[in-house]
N, C-alpha and C positions, 0 to 999 in steps of 0.2 A: 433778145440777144444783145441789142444794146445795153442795157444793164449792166450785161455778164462780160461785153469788153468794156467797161467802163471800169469796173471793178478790178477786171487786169491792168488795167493802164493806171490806176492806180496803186497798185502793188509794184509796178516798173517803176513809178515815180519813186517809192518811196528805199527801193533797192540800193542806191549810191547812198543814203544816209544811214543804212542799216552795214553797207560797208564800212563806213566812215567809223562808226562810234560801236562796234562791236568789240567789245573787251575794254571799253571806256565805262571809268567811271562818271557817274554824273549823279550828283545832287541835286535833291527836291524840297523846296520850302514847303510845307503844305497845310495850306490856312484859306479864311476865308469859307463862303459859300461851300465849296468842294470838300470842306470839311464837316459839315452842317446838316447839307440835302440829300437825303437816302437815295435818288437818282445821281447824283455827281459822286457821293462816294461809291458807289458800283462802278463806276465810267473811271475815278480813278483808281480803284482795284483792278482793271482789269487794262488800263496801259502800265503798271508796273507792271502785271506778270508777265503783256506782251514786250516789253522789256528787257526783260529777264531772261525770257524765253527765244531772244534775237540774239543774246550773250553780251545785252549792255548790261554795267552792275549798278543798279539801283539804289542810292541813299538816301533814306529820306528824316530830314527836320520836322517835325509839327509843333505849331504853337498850341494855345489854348486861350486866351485872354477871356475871351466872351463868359466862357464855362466858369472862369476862375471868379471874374465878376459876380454874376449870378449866386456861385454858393458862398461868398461871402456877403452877400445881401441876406440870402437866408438866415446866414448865420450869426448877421447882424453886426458885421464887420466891415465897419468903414473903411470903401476905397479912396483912396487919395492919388490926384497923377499931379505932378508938378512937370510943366514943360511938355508935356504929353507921356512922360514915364511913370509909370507906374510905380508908388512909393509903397515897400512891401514890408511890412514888420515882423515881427516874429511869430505870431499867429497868421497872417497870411502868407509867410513863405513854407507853413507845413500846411494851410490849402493847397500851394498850388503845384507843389508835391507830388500832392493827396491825386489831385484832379489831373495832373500830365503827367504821372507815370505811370497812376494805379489805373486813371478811366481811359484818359484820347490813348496814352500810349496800347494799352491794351486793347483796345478797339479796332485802332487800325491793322496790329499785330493778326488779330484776329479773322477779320475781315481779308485780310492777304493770303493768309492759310488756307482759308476757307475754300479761294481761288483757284489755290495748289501752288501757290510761291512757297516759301520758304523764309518767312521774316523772323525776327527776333529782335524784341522792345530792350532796351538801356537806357538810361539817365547818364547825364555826363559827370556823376557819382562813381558808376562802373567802371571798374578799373581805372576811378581816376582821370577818364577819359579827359574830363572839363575844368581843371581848373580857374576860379575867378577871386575876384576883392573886391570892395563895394565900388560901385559906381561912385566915380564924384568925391570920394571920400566919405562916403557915408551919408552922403546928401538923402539917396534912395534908400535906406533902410538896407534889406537883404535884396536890393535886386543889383545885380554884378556887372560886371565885365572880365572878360575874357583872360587870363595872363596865359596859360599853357592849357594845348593839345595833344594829347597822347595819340599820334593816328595809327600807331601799332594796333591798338585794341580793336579799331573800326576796321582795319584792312585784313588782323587775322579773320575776324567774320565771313568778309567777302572771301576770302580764301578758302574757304569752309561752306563757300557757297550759298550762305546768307543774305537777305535785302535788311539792313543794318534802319531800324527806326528809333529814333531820338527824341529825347523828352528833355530841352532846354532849359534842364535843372545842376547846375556846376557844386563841385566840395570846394567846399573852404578850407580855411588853416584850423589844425584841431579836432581829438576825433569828436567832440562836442557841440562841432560847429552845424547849425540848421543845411548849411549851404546858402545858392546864390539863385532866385531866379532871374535868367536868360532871355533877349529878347530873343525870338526865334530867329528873326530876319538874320543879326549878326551873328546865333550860333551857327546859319547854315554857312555864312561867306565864312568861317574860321574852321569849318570844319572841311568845308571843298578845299579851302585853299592849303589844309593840312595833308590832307589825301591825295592833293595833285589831279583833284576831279578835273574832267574836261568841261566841262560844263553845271551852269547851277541854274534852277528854274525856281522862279517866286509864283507862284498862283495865289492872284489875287480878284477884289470884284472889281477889277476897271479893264479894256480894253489890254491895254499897253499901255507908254507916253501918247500925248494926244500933243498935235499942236495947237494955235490960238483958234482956229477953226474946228475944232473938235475934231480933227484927222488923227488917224493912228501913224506914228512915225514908225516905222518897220526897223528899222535898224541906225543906232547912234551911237559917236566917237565920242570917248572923254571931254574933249573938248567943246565939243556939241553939247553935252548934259550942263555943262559945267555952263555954257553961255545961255541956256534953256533956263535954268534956278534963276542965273541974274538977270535977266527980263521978267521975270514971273510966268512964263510958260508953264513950266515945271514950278507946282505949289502943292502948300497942304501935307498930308498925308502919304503924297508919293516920292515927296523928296526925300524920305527918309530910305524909300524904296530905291531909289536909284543912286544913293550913296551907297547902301547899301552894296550893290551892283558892281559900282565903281572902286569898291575897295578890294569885292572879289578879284577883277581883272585886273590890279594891282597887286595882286599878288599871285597872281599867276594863273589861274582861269582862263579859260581861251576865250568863251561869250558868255553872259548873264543875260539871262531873258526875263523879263515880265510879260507877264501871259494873264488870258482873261478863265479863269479858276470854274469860273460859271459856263461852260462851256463843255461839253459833254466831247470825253477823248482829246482834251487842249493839251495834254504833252506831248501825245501821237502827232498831233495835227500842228504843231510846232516841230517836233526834232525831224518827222521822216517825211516832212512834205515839202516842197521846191518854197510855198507861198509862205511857210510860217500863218501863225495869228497873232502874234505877239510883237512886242519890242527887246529885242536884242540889243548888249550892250556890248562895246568891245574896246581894247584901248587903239 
């Protein structure tokens, strides 16, 4: 019996957040482990549907890096990262195409379906959605940056009742042109912050922010991040995650969370629980 009110009292808990964000959009970074492990991608098929199914609308970003690596190795296609980016030439910007629109995007699409959502895979080719120009001026090859949004396209979707999944591949100038690949992290903050999403979630393989004691910081100001990087608290790999973060709620994002990816139901157990597992960003 205890069990069985345990279980209510958590459906009570999670009621004021299911208040809150019903009819909100919110976007989903989704990378990592949880993209990877045939146990966490089930566990995330099925907090988007419950989701969806609450009448939150669901967007979701996916990268692919790992995947893209790999079949350019097979294919005997030297990768190159300068600075930690990825320098993408013209035979690797039709890998990775190949790999985030024809295989992850379709996978995931598929796998949601399957559930009984209601997804539907684009490139940020589709309708134009993504416009970009080379990073840096051409430093990186074909991999871009961002100049224009069309979020008409992504919001007719959602109107139409769709969970909108993205493959962080942008057109260029030209109809000749390969296009630009995207990092994911930045197409999700340019695409929330295009949408007017309430919220944006990165799942990743870390905790959250940790402090120097390896504590998960629950939730942190701009100013707080921004003093975290210049101590060295905040290093590595996750600074680029929490810049990330903080560009979102610059421009208009209510909180950006980083969330632990590996973590079986971490968006449920993030947005509709009092405790969070993540690190929330806010300004």
């Amino acid at each position: 019996m205890k069990k069985k009110v345990d279980k209510v009292k958590t459906l009570l808990d999670s009621l004021p957040f299911i208040k809150k964000f019903n009819g909100e959009t919110i976007v989903i970074k989704y990378g990592g482990s949880a993209q990877i492990n045939p146990e966490l991608k089930e566990s995330f098929a099925i907090d988007i549907l419950m989701m969806y199914m609450i009448g939150i609308k669901p967007v979701i970003v996916h990268g692919g890096g790992k995947k893209i690596t790999e079949l350019l190795g097979k294919l005997n296609i030297e990768t190159e990262f300068k600075d930690g980016v990825r320098v993408t030439n013209e035979d690797a910007i039709k890998i990775a195409e190949m790999v985030l629109s024809g295989d992850i995007n379709k996978e995931i699409v598929n796998m949601l379906n399957f559930h009984g959502a209601k997804a539907i895979g684009i490139s940020g080719k589709d309708g134009e959605f993504l416009k970009a120009r080379a990073k840096d001026n051409g430093k990186f090859g074909f991999t871009g940056e961002i100049i224009e949004v069309r979020p008409e396209v992504v919001n007719n979707l959602i109107s139409e009742k769709f969970i909108p999944v993205i493959a962080p591949i942008a057109s260029g100038e030209g109809v000749n042109h390969p296009g630009f690949n995207i990092n994911a992290d930045t197409a999700a903050c340019e695409v929330a912050a295009a949408i007017n999403a309430r919220r944006i979630l990165f799942l990743t393989d870390t905790p959250g922010v940790l402090d120097k004691s390896k504590n998960l910081l629950h939730s942190l100001k701009e100013e707080e991040v921004k003093e975290l990087i210049g101590n060295g608290t905040i290093g590595g790999g996750m600074i680029p995650k929490v810049e990330a973060a903080l560009y979102a709620v610059d421009r208009g994002v209510e909180k950006a969370h980083i969330i632990d990816g590996r973590i079986e139901h971490s968006i449920l157990l993030e947005l509709l629980t009092s405790e969070g597992i993540g690190t929330e960003i806010k300004r």
